[in-house]
C-alpha positions in Angstrom: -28.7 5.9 33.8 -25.8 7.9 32.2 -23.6 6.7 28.9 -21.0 6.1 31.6 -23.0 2.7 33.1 -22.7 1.6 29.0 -19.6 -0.4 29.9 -19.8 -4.0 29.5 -19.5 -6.2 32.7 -17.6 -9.0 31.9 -20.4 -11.8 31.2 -19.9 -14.9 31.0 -22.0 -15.5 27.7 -20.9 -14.0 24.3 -22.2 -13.3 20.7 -22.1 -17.0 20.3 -24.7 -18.4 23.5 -27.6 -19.3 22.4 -31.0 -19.0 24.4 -30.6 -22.3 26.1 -27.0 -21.6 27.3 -28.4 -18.6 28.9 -31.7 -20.5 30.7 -29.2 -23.9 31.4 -30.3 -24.7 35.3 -32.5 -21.6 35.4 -35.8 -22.4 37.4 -38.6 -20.3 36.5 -41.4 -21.8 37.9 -44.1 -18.9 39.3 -43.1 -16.7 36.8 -45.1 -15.3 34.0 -44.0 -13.7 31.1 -45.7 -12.0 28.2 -43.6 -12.4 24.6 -45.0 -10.2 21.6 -43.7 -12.0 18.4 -43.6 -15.1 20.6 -44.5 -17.6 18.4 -42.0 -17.2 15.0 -38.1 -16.6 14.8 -36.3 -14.9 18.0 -39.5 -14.7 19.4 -40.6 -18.2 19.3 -37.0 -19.1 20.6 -37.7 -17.1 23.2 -41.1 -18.4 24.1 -39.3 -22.2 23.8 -37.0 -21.6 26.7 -38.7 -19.7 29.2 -41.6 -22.1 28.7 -39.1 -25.0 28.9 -37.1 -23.3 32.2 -40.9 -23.3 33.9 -42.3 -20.1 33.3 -45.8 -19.7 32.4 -45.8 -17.5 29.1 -48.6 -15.5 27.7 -47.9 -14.8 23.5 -49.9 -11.6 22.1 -50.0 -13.0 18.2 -51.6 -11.0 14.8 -51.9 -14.2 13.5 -53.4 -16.3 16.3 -54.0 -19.8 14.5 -50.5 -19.7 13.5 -49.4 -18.5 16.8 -51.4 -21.5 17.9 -49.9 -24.1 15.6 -46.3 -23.2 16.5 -46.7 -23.3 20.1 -48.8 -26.1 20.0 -46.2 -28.6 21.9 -45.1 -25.4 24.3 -46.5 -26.6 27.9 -47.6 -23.6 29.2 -48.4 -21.2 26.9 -51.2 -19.2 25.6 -52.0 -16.8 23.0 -53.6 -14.0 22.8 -55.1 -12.1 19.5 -53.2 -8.7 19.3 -52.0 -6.5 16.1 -49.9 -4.0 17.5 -50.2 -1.8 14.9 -54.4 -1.7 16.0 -54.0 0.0 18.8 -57.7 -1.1 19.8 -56.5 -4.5 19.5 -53.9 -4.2 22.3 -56.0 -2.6 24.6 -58.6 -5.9 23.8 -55.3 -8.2 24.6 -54.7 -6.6 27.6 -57.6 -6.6 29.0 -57.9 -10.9 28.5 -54.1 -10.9 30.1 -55.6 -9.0 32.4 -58.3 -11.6 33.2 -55.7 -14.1 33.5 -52.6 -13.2 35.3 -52.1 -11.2 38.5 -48.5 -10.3 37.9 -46.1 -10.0 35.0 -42.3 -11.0 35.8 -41.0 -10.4 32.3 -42.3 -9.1 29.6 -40.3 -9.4 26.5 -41.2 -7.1 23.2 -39.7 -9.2 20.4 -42.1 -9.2 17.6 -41.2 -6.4 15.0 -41.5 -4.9 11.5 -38.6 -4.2 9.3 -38.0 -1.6 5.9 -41.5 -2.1 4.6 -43.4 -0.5 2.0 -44.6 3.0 2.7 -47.7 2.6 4.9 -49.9 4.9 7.0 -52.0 3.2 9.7 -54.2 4.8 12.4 -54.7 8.4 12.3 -51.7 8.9 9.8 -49.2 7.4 11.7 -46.0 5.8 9.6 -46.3 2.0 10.5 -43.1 0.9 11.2 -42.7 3.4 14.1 -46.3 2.5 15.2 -45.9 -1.7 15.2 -42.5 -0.8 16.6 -42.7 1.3 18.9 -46.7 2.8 19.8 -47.9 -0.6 20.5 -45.6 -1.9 22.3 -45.6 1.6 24.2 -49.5 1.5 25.2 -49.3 -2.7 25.7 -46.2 -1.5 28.2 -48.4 1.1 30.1 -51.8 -1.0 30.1 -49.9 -3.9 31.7 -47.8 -1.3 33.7 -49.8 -2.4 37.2 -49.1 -6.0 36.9 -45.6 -5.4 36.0 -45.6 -3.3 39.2 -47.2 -6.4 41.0 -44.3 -8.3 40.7 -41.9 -6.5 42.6 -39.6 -7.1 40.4 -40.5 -7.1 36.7 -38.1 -6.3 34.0 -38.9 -5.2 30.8 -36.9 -6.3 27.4 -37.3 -4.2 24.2 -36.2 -5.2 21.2 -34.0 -2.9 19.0 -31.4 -2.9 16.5 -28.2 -1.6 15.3 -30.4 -0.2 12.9 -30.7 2.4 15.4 -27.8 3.8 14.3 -29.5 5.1 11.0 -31.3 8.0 12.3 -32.4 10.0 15.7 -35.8 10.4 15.8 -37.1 13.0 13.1 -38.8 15.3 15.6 -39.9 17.3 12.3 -41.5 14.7 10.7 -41.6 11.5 12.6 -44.4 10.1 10.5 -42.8 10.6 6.8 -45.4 12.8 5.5 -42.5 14.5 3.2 -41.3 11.4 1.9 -40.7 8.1 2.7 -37.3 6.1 3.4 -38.0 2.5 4.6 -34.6 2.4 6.3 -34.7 5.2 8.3 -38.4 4.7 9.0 -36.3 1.8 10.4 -33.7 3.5 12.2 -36.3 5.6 14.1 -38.2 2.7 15.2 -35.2 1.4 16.6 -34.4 4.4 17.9 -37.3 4.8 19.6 -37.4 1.4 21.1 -33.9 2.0 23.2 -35.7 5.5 24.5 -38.5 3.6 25.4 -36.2 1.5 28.0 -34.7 4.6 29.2 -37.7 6.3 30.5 -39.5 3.3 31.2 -36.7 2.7 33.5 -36.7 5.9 34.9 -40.2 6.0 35.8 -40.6 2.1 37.0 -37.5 1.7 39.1 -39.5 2.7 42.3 -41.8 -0.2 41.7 -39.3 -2.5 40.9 -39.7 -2.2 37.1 -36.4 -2.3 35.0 -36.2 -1.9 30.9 -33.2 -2.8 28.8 -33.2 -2.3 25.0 -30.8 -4.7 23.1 -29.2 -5.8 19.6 -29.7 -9.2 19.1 -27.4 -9.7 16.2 -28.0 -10.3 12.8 -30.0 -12.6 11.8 -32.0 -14.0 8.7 -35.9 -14.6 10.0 -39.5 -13.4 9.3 -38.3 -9.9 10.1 -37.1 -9.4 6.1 -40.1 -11.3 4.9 -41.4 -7.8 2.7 -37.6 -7.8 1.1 -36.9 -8.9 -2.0 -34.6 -12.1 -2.0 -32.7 -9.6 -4.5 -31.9 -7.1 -2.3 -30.9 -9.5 0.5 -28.3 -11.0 -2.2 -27.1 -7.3 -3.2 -26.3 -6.7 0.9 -24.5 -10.2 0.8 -26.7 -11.6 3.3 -27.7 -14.8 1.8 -27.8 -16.5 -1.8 -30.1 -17.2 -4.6 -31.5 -20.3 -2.4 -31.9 -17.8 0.6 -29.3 -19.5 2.6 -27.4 -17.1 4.7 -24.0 -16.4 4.0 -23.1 -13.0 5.2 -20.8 -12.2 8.0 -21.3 -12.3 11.5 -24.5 -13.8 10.9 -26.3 -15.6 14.2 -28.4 -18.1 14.3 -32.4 -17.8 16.0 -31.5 -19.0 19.4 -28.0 -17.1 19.4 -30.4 -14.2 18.9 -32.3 -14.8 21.1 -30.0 -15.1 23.8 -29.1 -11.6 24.8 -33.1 -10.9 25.5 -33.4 -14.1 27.6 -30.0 -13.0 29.3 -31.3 -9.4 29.6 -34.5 -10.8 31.3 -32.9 -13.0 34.0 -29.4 -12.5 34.5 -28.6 -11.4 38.0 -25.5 -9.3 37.3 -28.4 -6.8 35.8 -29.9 -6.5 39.3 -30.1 -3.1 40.2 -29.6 -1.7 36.9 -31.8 -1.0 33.8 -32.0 1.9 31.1 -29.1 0.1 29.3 -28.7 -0.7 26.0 -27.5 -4.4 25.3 -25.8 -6.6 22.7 -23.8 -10.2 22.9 -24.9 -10.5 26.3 -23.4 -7.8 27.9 -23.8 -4.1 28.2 -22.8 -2.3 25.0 -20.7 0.3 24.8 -21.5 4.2 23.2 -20.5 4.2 19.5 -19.2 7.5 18.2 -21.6 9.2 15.6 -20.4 7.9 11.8 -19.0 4.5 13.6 -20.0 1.6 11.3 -23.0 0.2 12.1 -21.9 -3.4 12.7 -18.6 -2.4 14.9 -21.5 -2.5 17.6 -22.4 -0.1 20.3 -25.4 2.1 20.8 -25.8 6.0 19.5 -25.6 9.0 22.6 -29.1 9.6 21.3 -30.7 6.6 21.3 -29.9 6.8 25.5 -30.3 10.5 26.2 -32.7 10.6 28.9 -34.1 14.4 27.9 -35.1 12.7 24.3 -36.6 9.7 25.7 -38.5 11.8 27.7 -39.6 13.9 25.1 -40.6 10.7 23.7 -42.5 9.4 26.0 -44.4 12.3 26.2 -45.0 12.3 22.3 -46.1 9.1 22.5 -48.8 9.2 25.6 -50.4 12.3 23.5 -50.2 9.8 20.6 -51.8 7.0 22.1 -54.0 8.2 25.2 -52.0 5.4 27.1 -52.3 5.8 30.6 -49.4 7.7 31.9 -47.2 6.0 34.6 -46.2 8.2 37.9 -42.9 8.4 38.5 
C-alpha cells in the first residue's frame, strides 16, 4: 500500500448510508464474525446487521450482562467476557472463541475509549492507547490462525479523524511527562490506522486484509467520561444532550463505512487503506482541518507502522505473525 491507492473509488454509498443500506440483499450465512464493542452504539449497529444479513457473530464485552441484555433478541450471537485494557482477559476470550469457532471471516474492532481522565493500567501503560490499540493488537494476533483459516478474512479497525491530532509520541508514548487526554486520543487513533497497515502487509499472503476507517461523528457511549459542558462548549449537542452540531451522523450511518469496509467487493484485493463515508479517503495535508476529512501521511506510513508493530509485540508478548 502507498498514499497513492488513498483515492476514493467511486462507491455507491455515501456519508449518509446507513448499516442496513450497506448489508440490503447481502447473504452471510457461514460467516462468522467477532465485534469488540458489539453490543452499545456503532458497535451494536454493527452486530444488528451482520447478525440480521446471517452471519453468526461472536461479541467480546467488559460488561457481559449488559452485553447480554442488549443482544438478547440478536439470533445468533454470543458474548464473550473480555476488557481489553486486561490484557489477561483477552487472551481468556480468545481462548473460549477459540473453543467455539474454526474460522473468523470478519473481525470488526469497534469498541473504543475516548479523552478520559489520566489513567495508567498494566505495567504503566497510558490507557487510552492500551484499550485502543494493545488489546485489540494481541486479540488480532491470538485470533491471527483462524482469521488465516478463512481464506479470506478481513480485518476492520476502528479509528478516527482524531488521528489527525498527533503521530505517535515515540518519546513518550505512555504520557509519563504529562498528560493530554486529546492527544492520548490522537495517538490511539493513530495507532489504530498503523495497525491496518502492517496487519495488511503481513496477512495478505493468507488472505488477511485490514482497513482502518472514520466513521463520522457521532454522539454515543464513546463521550460518556465528558462533561455534558464541554460537549455544549464544542457545539455538539445542547443542555438536554441532543445533538446539534454539524455533520453529525446518526449510529447506523456510523456504522456503515465498517460494515461496507467488511464486505464490499470493490475492496477485493486491497487492504492497508484508510476509509471514511464509504469510500477510500484521501491523504490530508498536515495542518488541514480535521473535519475536511482525509487521513494524515503518518498515520499510513508503512516504516512507522512497522515500527509499531514491533513496539507493540515487545509490549504485549503477542505472538508475532510471519510474513
Amino acid at each position: 500500500m502507498t498514499s497513492t491507492d488513498q483515492q476514493p473509488l467511486g462507491s455507491p454509498f455515501s456519508a449518509t448510508s446507513t448499516a442496513q443500506d450497506i448489508t440490503a440483499g447481502l447473504d452471510l450465512s457461514g460467516t462468522s464474525a467477532v465485534v469488540t464493542g458489539g453490543y452499545s452504539g456503532l458497535g451494536l449497529e454493527t452486530t444488528r446487521a451482520l447478525a440480521a444479513a446471517g452471519a453468526r457473530v461472536v461479541v467480546p464485552a467488559r460488561r457481559p450482562d449488559i452485553a447480554r441484555a442488549a443482544l438478547a433478541d440478536v439470533e445468533g450471537c454470543e458474548v464473550v467476557p473480555m476488557d481489553l485494557a486486561d490484557l489477561d482477559s483477552v487472551r481468556a476470550a480468545t481462548a473460549r472463541i477459540g473453543s467455539s469457532l474454526t474460522r473468523i471471516d470478519l473481525l470488526m474492532a469497534v469498541a473504543g475509549v475516548m479523552a478520559t481522565p489520566e489513567r495508567h493500567v498494566g505495567p504503566g501503560w497510558e490507557s487510552q492507547l492500551t484499550a485502543n490499540h494493545f488489546g485489540h493488537f494481541a486479540l488480532v494476533c491470538e485470533l491471527y490462525p483462524l482469521l488465516a483459516a478463512a481464506g479470506g478474512a478481513r480485518v476492520v479497525v476502528n479509528s478516527s479523524a482524531g488521528h489527525t491530532l498527533t503521530d505517535i509520541r515515540w518519546h513518550d508514548p505512555h504520557f509519563r511527562t504529562g498528560y493530554d487526554k486529546w492527544l492520548a486520543y490522537g495517538q490511539a487513533k493513530t495507532a489504530n490506522a498503523l495497525f491496518a497497515v502492517h496487519l495488511d502487509a503481513l496477512g495478505r499472503g493468507d488472505g488477511v486484509r485490514a482497513f482502518a476507517l472514520h466513521p463520522g461523528k457521532i454522539i454515543t457511549g464513546l463521550q460518556r467520561e465528558m462533561a455534558l459542558q464541554e460537549q455544549i462548549d464544542r457545539g455538539w449537542v445542547d443542555e438536554r444532550g441532543r445533538v446539534i452540531g454539524a455533520g453529525f451522523k446518526t449510529p447506523a450511518q456510523g456504522a456503515a463505512t465498517g460494515l461496507w469496509a467488511a464486505t464490499s467487493s470493490l475492496l477485493d484485493g486491497l487492504g492497508g487503506l484508510y476509509l471514511e463515508d464509504c469510500d477510500i479517503a484521501g491523504v490530508s495535508a498536515p495542518g488541514a482541518p480535521m473535519d475536511d476529512g482525509g487521513v494524515r501521511a503518518y498515520a499510513i506510513d508503512p516504516d512507522s507502522a512497522a515500527r509499531l508493530w514491533d513496539l507493540s509485540v515487545a509490549a504485549t508478548g503477542a505472538a508475532p505473525i510471519a510474513r
